[in-house]
VMD Tcl script that draws the C-alpha trace (Angstrom):
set ca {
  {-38.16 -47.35 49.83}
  {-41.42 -45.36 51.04}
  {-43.71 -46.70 53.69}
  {-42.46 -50.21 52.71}
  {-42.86 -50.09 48.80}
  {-40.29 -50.02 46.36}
  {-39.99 -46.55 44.46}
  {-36.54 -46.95 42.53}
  {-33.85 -49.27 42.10}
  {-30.22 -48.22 40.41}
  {-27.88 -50.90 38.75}
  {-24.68 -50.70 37.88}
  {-22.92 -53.52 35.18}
  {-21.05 -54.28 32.48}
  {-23.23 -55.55 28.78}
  {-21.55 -57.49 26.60}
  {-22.69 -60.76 24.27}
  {-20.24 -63.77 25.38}
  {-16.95 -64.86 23.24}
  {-16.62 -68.49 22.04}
  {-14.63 -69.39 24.31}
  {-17.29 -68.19 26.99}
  {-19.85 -70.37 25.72}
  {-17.94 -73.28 24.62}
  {-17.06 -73.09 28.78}
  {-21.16 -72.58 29.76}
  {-21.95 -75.55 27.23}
  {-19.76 -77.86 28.53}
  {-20.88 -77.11 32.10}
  {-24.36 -77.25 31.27}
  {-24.70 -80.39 28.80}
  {-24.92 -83.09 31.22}
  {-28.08 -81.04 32.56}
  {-29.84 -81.05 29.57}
  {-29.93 -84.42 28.92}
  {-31.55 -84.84 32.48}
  {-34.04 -81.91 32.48}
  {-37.99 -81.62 31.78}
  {-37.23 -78.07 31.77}
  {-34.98 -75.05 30.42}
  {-35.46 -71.71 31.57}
  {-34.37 -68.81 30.00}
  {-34.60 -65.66 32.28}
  {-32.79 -62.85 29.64}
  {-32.10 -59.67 31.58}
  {-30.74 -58.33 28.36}
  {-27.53 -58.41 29.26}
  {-25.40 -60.02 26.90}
  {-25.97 -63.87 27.32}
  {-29.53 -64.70 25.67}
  {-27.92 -63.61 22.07}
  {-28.10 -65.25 18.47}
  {-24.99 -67.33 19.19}
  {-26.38 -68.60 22.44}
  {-29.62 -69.42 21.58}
  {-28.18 -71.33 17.67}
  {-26.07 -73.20 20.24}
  {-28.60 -74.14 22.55}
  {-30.95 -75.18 19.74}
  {-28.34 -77.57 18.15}
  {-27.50 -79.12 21.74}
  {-31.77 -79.53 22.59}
  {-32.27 -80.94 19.35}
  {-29.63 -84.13 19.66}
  {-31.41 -84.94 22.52}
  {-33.50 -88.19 22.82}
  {-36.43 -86.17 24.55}
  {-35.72 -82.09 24.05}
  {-36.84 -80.22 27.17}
  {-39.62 -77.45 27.64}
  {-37.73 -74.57 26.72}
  {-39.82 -71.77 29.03}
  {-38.58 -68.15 27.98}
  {-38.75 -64.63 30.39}
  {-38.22 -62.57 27.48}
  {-36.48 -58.73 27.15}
  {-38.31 -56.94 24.37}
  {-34.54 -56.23 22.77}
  {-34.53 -60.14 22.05}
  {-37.74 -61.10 20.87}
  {-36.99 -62.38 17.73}
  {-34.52 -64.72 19.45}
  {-37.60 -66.42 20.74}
  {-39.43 -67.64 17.55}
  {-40.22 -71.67 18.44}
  {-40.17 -71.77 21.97}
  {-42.63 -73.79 23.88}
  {-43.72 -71.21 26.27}
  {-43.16 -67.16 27.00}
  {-44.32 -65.27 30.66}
  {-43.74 -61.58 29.08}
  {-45.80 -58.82 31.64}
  {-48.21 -56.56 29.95}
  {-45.69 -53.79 29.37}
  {-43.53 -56.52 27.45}
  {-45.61 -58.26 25.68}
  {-47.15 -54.89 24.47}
  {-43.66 -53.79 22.89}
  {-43.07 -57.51 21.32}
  {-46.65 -56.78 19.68}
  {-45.89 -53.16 18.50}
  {-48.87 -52.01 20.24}
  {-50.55 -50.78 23.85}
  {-51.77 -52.72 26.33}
  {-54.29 -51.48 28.83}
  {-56.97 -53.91 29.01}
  {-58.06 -57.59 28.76}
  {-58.95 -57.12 25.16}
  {-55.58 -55.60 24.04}
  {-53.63 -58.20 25.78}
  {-55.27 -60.74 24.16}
  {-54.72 -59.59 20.58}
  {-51.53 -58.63 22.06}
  {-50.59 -62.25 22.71}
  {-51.81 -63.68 19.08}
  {-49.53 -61.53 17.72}
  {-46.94 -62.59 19.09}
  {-48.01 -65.80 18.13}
  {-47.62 -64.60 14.53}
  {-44.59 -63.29 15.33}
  {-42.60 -65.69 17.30}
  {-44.74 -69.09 16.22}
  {-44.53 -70.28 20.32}
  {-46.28 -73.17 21.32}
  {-48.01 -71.56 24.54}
  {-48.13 -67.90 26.12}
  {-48.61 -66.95 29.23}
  {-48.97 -63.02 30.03}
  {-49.10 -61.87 33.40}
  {-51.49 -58.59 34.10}
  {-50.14 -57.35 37.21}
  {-53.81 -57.25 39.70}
  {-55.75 -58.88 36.78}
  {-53.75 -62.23 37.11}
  {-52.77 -63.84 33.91}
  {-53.98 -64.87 30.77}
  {-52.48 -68.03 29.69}
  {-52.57 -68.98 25.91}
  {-52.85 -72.66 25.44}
  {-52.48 -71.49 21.56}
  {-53.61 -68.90 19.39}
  {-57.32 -68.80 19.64}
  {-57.53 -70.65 23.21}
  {-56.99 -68.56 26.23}
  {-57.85 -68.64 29.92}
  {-57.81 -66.00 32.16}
  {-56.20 -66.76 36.01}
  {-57.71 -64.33 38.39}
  {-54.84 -62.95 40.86}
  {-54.06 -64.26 44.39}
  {-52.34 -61.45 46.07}
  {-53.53 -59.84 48.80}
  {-51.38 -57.18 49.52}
  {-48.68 -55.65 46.81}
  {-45.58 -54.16 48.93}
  {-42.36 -55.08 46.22}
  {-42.83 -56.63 42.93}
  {-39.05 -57.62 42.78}
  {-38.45 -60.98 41.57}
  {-42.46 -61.66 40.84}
  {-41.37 -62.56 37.09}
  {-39.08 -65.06 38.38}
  {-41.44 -65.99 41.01}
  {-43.83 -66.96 37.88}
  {-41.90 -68.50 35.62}
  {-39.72 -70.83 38.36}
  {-43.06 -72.22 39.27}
  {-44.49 -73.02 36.45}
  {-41.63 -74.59 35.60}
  {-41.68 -77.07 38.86}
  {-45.18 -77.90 38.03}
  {-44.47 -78.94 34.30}
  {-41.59 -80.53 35.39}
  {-43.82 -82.48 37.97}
  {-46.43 -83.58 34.81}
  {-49.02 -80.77 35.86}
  {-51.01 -79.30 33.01}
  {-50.73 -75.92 32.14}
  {-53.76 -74.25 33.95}
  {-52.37 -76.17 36.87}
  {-49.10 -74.78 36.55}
  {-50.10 -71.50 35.91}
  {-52.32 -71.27 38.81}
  {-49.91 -72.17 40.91}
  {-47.17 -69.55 40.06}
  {-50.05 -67.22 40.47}
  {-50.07 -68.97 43.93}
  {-46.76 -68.12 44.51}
  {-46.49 -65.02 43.11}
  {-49.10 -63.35 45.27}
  {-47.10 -64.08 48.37}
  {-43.77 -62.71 46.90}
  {-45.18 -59.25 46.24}
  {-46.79 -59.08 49.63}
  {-43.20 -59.07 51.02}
  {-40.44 -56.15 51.22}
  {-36.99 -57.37 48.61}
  {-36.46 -60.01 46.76}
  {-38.65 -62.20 48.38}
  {-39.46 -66.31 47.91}
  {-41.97 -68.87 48.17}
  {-41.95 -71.58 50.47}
  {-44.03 -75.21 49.70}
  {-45.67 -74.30 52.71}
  {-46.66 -70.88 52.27}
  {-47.95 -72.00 48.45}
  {-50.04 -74.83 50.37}
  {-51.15 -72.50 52.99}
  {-52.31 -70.00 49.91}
  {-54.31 -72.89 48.35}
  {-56.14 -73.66 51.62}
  {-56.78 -70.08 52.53}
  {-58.24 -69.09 49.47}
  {-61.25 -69.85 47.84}
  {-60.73 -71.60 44.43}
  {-61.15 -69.54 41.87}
  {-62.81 -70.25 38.15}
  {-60.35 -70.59 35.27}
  {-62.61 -68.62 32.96}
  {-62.18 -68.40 29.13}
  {-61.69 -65.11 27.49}
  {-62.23 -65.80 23.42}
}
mol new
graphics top color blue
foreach p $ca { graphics top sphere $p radius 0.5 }
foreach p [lrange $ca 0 end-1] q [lrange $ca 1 end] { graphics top cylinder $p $q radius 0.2 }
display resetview
């Protein structure tokens, strides 16, 4: 830490994809869930779960269901082509610039960025996050909308990604429409990174945030 920002973090773990036997075990813990939830997230850290076995066994188990479940991904570039039919991804710039093959340092770029990932993954939504820009949130390929950010202060991104795409997911889950979603992970997001660690949320700070602010316009950027 230097005067209360995050410079570097160190991890130390062991990789490995799972056995059969591993996710016959997560499977059986997590099928009663999935018949019961609006949403799936899938927050890969690239580090051995979110593989080709995983995701074929999660596909089979989603499809037997009466009414399949938003699948919402966090992606790792390593796994993108894991991805291809998901409902939704929440890649950053830097991400979603690798998944594309090309660089992203402005709204332009991250918009072609996005379609091709469209191309390449065939997702139903998209929703890139832009760091101090906001987001820009692909209803599909040629419709986008750009969120304008709500932090005030940036002290420790740590756990912003999560942050997003938990959020989102409560307000899908809740029947809320996209933009509405969206905005309000942006909500939530901006007080995260205005705090030191791995920081959270509460209802009332995210209600507080919508009061204090001024609403801001949704515009469109194609």
């Amino acid at each position: 830490m230097a005067a209360n920002q995050q410079i570097v973090r160190v991890d130390h773990e062991d990789l490995g994809q799972p056995s059969d036997a591993e996710l016959d075990e997560l499977f059986e813990l997590i099928a009663e869930d999935l018949e019961s939830a609006p949403v799936v997230i899938l927050s890969d850290y690239g580090k051995g779960l979110i593989c080709r076995p995983f995701m074929d066994r999660l596909w089979t188990a989603l499809q037997s269901l009466k009414s399949r479940p938003y699948v919402l991904v966090d992606p790792k570039t390593v796994n993108y082509d894991l991805y291809t039919g998901v409902d939704l991804l929440t890649p950053n710039t830097k991400e979603a610039g690798e998944g594309a093959g090309m660089a992203v340092n402005s709204m332009e770029s991250a918009v072609l960025a996005g379609q091709k990932l469209f191309d390449r993954l065939e997702c139903k939504h998209l929703l890139v996050t832009l760091g101090r820009d906001g987001m820009a949130l692909f209803h599909d390929r040629e419709t986008v909308s750009h969120i304008p950010t709500f932090a005030r202060k940036v002290f420790d991104v740590t756990g912003a990604g999560d942050t997003v795409i938990g959020t989102l997911a409560l307000g899908l889950a809740a029947g809320g429409s996209l933009v509405d979603s969206a905005t309000l992970a942006n909500h939530a997001a901006g007080i995260v990174v205005g705090q030191i660690g791995a920081a959270t949320a509460s209802p009332g700070q995210v209600v507080d945030s919508i009061d204090e602010l001024p609403e801001v316009e949704v515009r469109s950027l194609l």
